[in-house]
Every structure is written in C-alpha cells, then in structure tokens.
N, C-alpha and C positions, 0 to 999 in steps of 0.2 A: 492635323492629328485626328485618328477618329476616335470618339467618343464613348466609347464605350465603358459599360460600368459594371464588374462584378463584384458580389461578395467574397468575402474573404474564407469561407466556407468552401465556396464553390472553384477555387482558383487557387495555382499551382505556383505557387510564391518561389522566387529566385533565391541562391544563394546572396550572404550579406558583403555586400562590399565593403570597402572601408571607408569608416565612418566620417573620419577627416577630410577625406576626398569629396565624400559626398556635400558635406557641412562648407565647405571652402564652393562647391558647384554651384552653392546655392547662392551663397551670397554673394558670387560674380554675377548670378544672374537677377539680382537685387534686392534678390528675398531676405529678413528675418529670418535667422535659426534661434530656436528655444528649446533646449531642452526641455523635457518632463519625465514625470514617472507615475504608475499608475491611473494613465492615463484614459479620458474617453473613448479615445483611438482605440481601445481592447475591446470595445463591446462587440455586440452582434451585427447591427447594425452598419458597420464602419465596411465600408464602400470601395473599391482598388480599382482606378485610373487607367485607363487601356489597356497596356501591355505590362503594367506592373514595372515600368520604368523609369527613371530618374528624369528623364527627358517626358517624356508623359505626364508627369508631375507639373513639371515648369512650365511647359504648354498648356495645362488646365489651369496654374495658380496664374500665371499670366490672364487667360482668356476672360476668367471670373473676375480677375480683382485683387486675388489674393494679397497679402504682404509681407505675414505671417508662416511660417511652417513650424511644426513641431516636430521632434523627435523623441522616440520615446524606447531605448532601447532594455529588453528585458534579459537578465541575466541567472542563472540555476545556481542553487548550491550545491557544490558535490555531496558532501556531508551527508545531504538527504536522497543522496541514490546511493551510498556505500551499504552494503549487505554486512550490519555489526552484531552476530548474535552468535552463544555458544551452543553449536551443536552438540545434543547429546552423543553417546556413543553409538547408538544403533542408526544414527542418521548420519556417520562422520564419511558416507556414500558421497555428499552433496557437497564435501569440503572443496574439492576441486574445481569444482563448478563455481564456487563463492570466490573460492582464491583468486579465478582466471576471470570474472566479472570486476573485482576492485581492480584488478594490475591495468584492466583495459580502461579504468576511468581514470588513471595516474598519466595515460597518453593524449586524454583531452581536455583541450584545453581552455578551462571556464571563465576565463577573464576574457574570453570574448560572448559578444551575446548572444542567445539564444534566438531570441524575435526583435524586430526592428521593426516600427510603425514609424513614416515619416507622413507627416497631413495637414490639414488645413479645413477651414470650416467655411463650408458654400450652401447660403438658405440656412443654417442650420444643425449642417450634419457634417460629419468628417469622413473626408476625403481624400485618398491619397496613395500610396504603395506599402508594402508589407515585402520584409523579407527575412529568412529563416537559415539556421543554420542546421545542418539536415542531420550532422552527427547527433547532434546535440538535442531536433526532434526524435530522431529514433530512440535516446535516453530516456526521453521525459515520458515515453508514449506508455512507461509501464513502473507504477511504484517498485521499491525493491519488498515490499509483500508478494506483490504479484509475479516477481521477478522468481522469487521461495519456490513461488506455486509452479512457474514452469520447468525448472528444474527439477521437483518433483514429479512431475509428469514425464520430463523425459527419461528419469528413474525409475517407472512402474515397476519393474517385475522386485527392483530394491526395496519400494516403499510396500507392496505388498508383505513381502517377507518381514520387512521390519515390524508392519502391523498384526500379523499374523505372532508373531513373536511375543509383540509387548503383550495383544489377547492371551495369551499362553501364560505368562509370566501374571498378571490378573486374576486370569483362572486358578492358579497356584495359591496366588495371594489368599484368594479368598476363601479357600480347601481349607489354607492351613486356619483363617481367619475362623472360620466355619466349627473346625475340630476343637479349638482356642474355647470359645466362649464353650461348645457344650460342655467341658470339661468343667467350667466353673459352676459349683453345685446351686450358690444363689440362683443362677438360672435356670437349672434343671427341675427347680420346682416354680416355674412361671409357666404357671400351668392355660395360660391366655395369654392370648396378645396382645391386650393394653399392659401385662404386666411385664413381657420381653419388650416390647417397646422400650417402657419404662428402664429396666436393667440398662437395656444396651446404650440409652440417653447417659447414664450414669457412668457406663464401663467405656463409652467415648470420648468422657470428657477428662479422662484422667492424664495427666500429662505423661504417662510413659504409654499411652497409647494413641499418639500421636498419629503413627503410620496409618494404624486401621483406620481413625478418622478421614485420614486424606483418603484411604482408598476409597471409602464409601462414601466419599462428597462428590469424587469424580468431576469434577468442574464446576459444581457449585461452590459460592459460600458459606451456605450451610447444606444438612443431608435431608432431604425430602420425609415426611414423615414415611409416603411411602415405600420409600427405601429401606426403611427399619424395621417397617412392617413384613416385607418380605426377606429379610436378612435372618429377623425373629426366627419365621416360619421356617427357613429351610436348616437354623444351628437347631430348633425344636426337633424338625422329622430326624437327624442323630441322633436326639436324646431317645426318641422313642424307638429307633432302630436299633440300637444299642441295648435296652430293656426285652427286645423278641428274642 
C-alpha cells in the first residue's frame, strides 16, 4: 500500500457505504469497532489514508498496530433546512420557490448520514477515511437564510419592484404622517426644536398612535433622537408654508 496522507480539506471524499458492511469488514479483519459522536476525528487536523479506502485503512491500522477503530457518523436535521416563514404579500413572488425547495427535502432521506469518520490514532493523531453523502453536502453547504437570499436574487427585477413599492407606500405614510401632526395646533406653536422634539416624544407615545411610532423607529428599538429632530423640522416647514 502506498502511504500516502492527505487532509481532509484537500481531498475528495467517496460516497458512504453501508455502514454494517463496513463494521462487519472490520472486525473480520480483527479490528475493534466503537462507535462515537462528536468526535476528534472532525477537527482540522484529522488526516485520510491513501486512497480514502476501507482497504487502506486496514492496511495502515495493521501496519501501525492499530486495534481500535472508531466510527463517528454525522447525521442533519431537516427541520433546520425547511424554509418556515410567512411571506408578506408583496413578496408572495418567492412562494413557489419555498414550496419547490421543502417538497425536495421530503425526497431525502435523513436517517442516513451525512459525514462518516472511520479512524484510529497513530503517534497521536487520527487517522483514517472520511466519507460524504453528496445530496446531503449540497444541503448543508447553504443555511435556509441564505437559501431566502438566493432566491431573492434570482427574483431581481421582482424584488426591486417590490422595493420600489413598499418606498412609495412610506413615502405616503409619512406625507400623510407629516400633514397629521402640523394640523395639531399644540404643535404649531413649537416654535424650536427642542420644543417639536418634545411634542412628538409625547404625541408618539400615545397608544392610538402606535403606527406612526413603528414607522419612524424603522428597525430600531427605539427612534433616534435624530430622527425626531428632522421629522420636527419638515411637519414645521408646513406649518410655515401654510402661513405664506
């Protein structure tokens, strides 16, 4: 056998055979099997045996000494790749795409594993083969956030329109938010800024105005002072347009 050693980085991991098969080969050829999980065998470090072979394996755990093998096989849960979120309505573009990404993860089948580490420790360090189940890499290679974000992109000209839209609908909000407050006369004599400040702190927190708050928090927690400070300023220049 030749000797050769790569990482597991660098080196193009076989589909997984079955695991029984493998477990029974081994201990015909006199080896201890031991299961584990979470294993060392996942670090960076962890080393692949010639040709990434089951026969390669027994050849080097023979050579060394070995007695021991472990197996360490890793397994996904679907759950945390299914895409579960309610699309608003201006985004219900992306239904289909959501739809047709869960029905494909109904046809695979996750009670088998993902990654297989079979190894042994020589000097040290572990040693051994690695194998991958390829469906089930191309699953894992991408969160279902990220999953959002590609389908988003391949929507562009939708998600623009959609954006361009809710700005619109914003801009609206705020016209009418705008005309709202100069109409109320407490405000029309805050005649400075720390004193519309002030108002709008008070005329925010009232619970029937609840919307205007969300609108002008925009993803904050709470609304920037700056934000109020220029909100002031432009329901003011109404009030004074309105006076010429």
């Amino acid at each position: 056998m030749e000797n050769r050693i790569y990482t597991v980085d660098s080196y193009k991991t076989a589909e997984i055979p079955d695991l029984d098969s493998m477990k029974k080969r081994l201990e015909s050829e006199g080896l201890f099997v031991q299961k584990v999980s979470d294993s060392i065998g996942r670090g960076a470090d962890f080393s692949i045996i010639g040709e990434n072979t089951l026969d390669d394996l027994i050849g080097f755990a023979k050579k060394t000494g070995a007695s021991i093998v472990m197996i360490d096989a890793v397994y996904l849960d679907k759950e945390s790749y299914e895409i579960d979120l309610e699309l608003e309505e201006d985004t219900s573009f992306l239904q289909k795409d959501v739809d047709d990404f869960n029905n494909t993860l109904e046809s695979m089948d996750f009670t088998k594993p993902y990654d297989v580490f079979l190894y042994f420790f020589y000097e040290g360090a572990p040693f051994g083969i690695r194998y991958h189940n390829p469906e089930l890499v191309e699953l894992a290679s991408m969160s279902a956030r990220d999953r959002i974000r590609q389908f988003q992109e391949e929507h562009e000209d939708d998600m623009r329109k959609m954006i361009e839209e809710r700005q619109r609908k914003i801009r609206e909000m705020e016209d009418s938010l705008l005309e709202q407050i100069a109409d109320v006369p407490d405000f029309q004599v805050c005649t400075n800024q720390a004193s519309r400040v002030d108002f709008l702190k008070r005329f925010l927190d009232r619970p029937e105005n609840r919307e205007a708050r969300e609108l002008l928090q925009d993803g904050y927690s709470f609304i920037p002072a700056s934000t109020l400070k220029g909100f002031g300023d432009r329901a003011w220049a109404i009030v004074k347009a309105r006076k010429n």
